[in-house]
N, CA, C and O atoms as a MOPAC input file, in Angstrom:
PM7 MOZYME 1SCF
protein

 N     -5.94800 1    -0.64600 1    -9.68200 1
 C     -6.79200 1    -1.72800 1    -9.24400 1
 C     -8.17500 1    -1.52700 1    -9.86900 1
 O     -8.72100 1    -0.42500 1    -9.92000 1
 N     -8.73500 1    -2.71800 1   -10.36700 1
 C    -10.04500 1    -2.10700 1   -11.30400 1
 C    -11.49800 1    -2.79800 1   -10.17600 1
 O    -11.59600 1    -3.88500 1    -9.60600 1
 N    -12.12500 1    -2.00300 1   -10.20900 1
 C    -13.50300 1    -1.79200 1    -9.15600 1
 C    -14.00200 1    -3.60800 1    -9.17200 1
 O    -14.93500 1    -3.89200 1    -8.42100 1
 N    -13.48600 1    -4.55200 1    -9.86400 1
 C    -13.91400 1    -5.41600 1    -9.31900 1
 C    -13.07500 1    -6.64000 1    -8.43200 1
 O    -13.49100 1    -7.70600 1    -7.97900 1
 N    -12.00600 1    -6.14300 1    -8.39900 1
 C    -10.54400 1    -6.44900 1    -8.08500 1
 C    -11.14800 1    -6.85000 1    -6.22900 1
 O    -11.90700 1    -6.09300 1    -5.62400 1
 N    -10.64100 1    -8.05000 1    -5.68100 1
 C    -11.14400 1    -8.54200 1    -3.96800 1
 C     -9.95000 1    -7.26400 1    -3.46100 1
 O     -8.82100 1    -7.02300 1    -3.88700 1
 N    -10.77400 1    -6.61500 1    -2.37800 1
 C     -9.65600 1    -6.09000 1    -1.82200 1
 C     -9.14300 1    -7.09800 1    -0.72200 1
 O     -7.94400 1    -7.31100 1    -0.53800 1
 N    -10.21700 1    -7.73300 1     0.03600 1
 C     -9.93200 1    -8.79200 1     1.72400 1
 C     -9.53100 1    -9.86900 1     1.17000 1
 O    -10.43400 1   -10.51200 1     0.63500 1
 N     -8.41000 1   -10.33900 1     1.09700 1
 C     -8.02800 1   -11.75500 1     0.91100 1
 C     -7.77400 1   -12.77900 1     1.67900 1
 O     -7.00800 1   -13.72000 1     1.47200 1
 N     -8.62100 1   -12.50300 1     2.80600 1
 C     -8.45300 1   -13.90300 1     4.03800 1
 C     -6.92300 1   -13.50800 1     4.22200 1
 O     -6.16000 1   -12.90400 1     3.46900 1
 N     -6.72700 1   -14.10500 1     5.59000 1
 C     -5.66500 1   -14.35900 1     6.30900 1
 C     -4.51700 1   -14.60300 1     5.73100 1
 O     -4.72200 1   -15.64200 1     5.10400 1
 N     -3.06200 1   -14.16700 1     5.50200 1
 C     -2.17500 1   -14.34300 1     4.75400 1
 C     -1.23700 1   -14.94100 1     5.34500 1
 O     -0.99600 1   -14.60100 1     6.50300 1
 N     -0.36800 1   -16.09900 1     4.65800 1
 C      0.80600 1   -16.81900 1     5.31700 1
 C      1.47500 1   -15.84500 1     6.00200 1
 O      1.88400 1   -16.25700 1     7.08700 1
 N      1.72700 1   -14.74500 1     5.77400 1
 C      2.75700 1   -13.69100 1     6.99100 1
 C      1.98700 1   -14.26900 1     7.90000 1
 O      2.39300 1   -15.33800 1     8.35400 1
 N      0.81800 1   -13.77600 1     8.34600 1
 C      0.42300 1   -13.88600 1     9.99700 1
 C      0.59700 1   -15.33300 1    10.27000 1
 O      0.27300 1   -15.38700 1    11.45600 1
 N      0.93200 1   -16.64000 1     9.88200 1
 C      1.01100 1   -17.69300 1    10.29800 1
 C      2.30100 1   -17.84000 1    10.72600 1
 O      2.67600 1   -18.39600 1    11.75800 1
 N      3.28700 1   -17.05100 1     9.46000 1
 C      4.96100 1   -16.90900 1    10.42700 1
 C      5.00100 1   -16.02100 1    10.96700 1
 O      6.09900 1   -15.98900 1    11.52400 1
 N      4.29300 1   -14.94800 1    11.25000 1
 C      4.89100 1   -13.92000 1    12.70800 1
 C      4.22000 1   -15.12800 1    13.75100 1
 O      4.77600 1   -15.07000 1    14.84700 1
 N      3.40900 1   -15.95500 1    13.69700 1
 C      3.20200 1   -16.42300 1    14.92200 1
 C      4.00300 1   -18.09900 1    15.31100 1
 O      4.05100 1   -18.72100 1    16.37200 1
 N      4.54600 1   -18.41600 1    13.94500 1
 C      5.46700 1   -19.51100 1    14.04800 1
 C      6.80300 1   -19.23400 1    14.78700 1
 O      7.39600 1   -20.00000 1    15.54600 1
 N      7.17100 1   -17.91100 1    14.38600 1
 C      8.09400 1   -17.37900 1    14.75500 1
 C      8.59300 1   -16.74000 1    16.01400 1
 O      9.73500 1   -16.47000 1    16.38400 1
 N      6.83800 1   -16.49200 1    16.84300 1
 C      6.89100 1   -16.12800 1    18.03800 1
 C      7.27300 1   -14.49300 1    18.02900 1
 O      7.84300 1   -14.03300 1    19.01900 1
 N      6.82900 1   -13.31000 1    16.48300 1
 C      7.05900 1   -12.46700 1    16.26400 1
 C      5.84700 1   -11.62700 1    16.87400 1
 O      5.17400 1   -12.35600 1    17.60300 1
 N      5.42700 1   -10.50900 1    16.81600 1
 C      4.50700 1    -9.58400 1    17.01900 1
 C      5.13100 1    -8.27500 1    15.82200 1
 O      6.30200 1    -7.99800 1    15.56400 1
 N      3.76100 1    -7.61600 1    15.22800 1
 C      3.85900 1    -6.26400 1    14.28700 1
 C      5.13200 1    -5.13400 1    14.48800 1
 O      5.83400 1    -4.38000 1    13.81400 1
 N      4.91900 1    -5.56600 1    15.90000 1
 C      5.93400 1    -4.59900 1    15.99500 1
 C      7.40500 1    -4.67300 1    16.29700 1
 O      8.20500 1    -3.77200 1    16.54600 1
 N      7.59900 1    -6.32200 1    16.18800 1
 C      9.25200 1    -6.63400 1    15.61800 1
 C      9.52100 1    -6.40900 1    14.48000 1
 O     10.65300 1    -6.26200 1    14.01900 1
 N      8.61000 1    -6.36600 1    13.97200 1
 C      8.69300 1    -6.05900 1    12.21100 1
 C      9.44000 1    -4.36000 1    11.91600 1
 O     10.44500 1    -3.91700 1    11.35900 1
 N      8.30400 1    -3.83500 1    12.63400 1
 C      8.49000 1    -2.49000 1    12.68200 1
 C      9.55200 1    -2.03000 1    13.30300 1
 O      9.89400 1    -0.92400 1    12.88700 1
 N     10.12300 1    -2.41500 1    14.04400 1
 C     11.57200 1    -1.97700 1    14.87000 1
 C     12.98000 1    -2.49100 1    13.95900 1
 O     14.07100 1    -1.92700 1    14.04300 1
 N     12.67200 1    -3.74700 1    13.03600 1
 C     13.71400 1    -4.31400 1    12.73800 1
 C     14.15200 1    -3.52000 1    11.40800 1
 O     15.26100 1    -3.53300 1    10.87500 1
 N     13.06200 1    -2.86800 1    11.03500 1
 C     12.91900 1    -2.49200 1     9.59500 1
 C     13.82900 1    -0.90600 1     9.52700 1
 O     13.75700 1    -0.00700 1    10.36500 1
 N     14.61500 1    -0.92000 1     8.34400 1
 C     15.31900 1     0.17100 1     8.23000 1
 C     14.83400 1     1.62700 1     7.67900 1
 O     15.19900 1     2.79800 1     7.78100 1
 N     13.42600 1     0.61100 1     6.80100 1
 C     12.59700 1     1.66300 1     5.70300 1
 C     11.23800 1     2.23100 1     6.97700 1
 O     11.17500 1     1.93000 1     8.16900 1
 N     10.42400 1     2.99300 1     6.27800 1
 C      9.69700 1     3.16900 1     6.73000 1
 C      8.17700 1     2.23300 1     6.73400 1
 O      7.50300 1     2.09300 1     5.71400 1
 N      7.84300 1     1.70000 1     7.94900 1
 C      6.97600 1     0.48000 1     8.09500 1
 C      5.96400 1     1.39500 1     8.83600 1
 O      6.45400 1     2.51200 1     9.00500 1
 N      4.90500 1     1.29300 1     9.25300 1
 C      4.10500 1     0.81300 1    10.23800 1
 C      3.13400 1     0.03300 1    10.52800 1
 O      2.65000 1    -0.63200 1     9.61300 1
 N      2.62000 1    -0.08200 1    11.82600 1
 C      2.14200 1    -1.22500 1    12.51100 1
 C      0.82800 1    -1.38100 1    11.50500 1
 O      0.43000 1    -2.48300 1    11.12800 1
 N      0.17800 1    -0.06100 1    11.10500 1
 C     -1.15100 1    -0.70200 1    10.10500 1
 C     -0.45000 1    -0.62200 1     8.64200 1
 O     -0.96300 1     0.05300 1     7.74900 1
 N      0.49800 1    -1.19800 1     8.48900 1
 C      1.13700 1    -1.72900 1     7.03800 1
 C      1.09500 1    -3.10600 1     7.40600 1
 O      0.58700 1    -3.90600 1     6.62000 1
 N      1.60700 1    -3.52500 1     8.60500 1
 C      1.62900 1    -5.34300 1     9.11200 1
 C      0.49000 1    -5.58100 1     9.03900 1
 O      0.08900 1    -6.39800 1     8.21000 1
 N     -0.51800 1    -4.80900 1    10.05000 1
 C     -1.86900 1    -5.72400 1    10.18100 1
 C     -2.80200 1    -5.84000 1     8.91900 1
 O     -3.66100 1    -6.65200 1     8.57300 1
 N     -2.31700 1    -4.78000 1     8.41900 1
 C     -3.33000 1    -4.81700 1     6.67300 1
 C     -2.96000 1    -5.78100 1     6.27200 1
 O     -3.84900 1    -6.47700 1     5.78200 1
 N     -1.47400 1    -6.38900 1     6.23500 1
 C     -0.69400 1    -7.09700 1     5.53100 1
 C     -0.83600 1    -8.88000 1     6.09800 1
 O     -0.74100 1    -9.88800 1     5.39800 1
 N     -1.06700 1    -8.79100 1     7.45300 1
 C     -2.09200 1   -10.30400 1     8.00600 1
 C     -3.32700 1   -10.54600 1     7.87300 1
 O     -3.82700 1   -11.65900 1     8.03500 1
 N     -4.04900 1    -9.32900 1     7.50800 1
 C     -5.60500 1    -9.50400 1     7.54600 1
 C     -5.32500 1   -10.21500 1     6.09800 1
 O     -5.80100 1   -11.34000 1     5.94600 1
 N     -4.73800 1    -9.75000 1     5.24900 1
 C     -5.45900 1   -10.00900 1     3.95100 1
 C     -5.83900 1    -8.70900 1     3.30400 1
 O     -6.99900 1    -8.87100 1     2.92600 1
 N     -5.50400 1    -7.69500 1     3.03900 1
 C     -5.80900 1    -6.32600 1     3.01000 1
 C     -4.71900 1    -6.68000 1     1.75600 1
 O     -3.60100 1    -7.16200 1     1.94100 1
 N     -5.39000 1    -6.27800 1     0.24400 1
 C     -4.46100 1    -5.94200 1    -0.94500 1
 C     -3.35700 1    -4.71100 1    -0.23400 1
 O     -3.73700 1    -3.66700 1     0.29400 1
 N     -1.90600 1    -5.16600 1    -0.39200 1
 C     -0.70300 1    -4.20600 1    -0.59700 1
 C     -0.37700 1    -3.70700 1    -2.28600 1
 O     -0.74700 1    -4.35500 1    -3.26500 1
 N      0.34000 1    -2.50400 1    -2.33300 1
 C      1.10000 1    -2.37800 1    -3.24500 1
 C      2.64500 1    -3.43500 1    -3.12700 1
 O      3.22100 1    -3.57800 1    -2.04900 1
 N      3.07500 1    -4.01300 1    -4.26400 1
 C      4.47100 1    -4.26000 1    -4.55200 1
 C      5.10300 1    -3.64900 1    -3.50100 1
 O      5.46700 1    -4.31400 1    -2.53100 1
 N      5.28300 1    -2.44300 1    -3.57400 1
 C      6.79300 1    -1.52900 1    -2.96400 1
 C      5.93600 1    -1.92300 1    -1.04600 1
 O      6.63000 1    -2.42200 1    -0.16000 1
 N      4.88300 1    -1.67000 1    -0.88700 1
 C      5.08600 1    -2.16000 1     0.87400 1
 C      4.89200 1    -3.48000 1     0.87900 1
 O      4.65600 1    -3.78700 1     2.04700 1
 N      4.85600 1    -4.71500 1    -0.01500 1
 C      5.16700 1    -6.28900 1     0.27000 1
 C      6.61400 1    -6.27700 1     0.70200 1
 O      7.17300 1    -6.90000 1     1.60500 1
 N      7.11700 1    -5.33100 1    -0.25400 1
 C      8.75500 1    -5.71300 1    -0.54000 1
 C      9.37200 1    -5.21200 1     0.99800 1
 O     10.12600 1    -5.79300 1     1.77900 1
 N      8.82100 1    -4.10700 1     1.05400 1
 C      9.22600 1    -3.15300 1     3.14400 1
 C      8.77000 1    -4.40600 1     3.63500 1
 O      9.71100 1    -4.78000 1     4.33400 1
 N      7.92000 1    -5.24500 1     3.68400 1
 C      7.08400 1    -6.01500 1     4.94700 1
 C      8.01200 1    -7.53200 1     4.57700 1
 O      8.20300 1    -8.33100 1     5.49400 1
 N      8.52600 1    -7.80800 1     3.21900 1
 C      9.57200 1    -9.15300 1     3.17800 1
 C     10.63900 1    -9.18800 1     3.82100 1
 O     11.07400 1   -10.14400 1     4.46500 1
 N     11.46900 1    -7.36300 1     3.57100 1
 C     12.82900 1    -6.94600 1     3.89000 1
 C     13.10800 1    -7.06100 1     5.90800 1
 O     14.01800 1    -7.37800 1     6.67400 1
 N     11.58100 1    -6.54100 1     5.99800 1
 C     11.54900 1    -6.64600 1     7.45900 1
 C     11.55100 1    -7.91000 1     8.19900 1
 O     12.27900 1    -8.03100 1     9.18400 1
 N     11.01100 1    -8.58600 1     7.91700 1
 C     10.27100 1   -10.25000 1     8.41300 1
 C     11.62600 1   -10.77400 1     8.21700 1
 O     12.08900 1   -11.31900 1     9.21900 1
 N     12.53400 1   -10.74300 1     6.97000 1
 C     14.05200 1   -11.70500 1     6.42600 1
 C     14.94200 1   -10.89400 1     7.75500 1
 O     15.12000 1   -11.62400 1     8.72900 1
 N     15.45100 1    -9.59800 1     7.85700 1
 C     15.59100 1    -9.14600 1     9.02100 1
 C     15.49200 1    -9.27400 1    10.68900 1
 O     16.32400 1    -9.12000 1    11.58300 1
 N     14.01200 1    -9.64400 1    10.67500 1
 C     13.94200 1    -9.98500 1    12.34000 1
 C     13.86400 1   -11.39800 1    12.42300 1
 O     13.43800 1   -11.72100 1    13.53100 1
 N     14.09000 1   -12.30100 1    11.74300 1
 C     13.33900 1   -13.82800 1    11.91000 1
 C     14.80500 1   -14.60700 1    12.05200 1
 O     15.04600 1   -15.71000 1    12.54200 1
 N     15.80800 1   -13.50300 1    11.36700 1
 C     17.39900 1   -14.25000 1    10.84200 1
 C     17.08400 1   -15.02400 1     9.44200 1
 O     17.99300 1   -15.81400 1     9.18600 1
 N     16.10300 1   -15.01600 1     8.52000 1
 C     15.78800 1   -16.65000 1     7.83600 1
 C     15.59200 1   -15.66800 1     6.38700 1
 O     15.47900 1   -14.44500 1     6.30200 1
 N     15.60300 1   -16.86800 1     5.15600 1
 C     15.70500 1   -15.87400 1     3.88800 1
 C     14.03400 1   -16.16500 1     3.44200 1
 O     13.79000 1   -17.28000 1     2.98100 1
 N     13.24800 1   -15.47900 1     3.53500 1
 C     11.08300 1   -15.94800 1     2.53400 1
 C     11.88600 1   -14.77000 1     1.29300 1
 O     12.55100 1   -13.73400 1     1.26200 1
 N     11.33500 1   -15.67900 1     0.49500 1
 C     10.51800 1   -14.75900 1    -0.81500 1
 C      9.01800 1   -14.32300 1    -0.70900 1
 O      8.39400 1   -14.74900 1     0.26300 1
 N      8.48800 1   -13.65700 1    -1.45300 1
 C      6.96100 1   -12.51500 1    -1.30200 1
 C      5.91800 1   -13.83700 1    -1.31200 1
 O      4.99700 1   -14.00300 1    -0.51200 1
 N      6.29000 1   -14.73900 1    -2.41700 1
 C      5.48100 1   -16.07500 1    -2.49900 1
 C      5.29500 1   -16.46900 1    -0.88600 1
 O      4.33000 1   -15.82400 1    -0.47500 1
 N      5.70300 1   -17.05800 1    -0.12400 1
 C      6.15300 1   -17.41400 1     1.17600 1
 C      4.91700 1   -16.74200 1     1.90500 1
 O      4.10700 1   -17.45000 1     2.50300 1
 N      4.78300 1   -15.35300 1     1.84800 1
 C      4.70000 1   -14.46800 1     2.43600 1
 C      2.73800 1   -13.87200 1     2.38000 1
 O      2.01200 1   -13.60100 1     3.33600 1
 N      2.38100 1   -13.85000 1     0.72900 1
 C      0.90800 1   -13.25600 1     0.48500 1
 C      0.81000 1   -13.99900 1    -0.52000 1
 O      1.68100 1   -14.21200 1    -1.36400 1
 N     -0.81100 1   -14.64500 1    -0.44200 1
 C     -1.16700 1   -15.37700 1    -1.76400 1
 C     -1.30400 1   -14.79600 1    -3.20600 1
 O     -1.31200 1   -15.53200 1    -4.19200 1
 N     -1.38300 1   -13.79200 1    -3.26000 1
 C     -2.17800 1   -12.89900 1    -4.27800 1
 C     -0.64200 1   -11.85600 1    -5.08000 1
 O     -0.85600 1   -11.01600 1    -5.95400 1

């Protein structure tokens, strides 16, 4: 990531479907087979830059507890 790179990216479509969905962080975290935790979700609603490999834990989880198929698009603007 190069020093001028946004790390806060406003509010991310995840947190609009954990709450469409009637989900909380920590359905995520229970449903998930890999290793998640709860400040991987909330980084991941704030708007907090992820790496690739924990979008992909935080897609696998959400397609998992929701029953429904998102791609990463769906999911974080950036």
């Amino acid at each position: 990531m190069t020093p001028d790179q946004e790390r806060d990216l406003g509010e991310q479509p995840l947190a609009r479907l954990l709450t469409e969905l009637a989900l909380v962080p920590h359905d995520l975290v229970a449903a998930s087979t890999e290793q998640i935790t709860h400040k991987m979700v909330s980084r991941g609603t704030k708007g907090r830059r992820l790496t690739r490999n924990v979008q992909g834990k935080l897609l696998r989880a959400l397609n998992t507890a929701s029953g429904n198929t998102y791609a990463l698009a769906d999911l974080f603007t950036y």
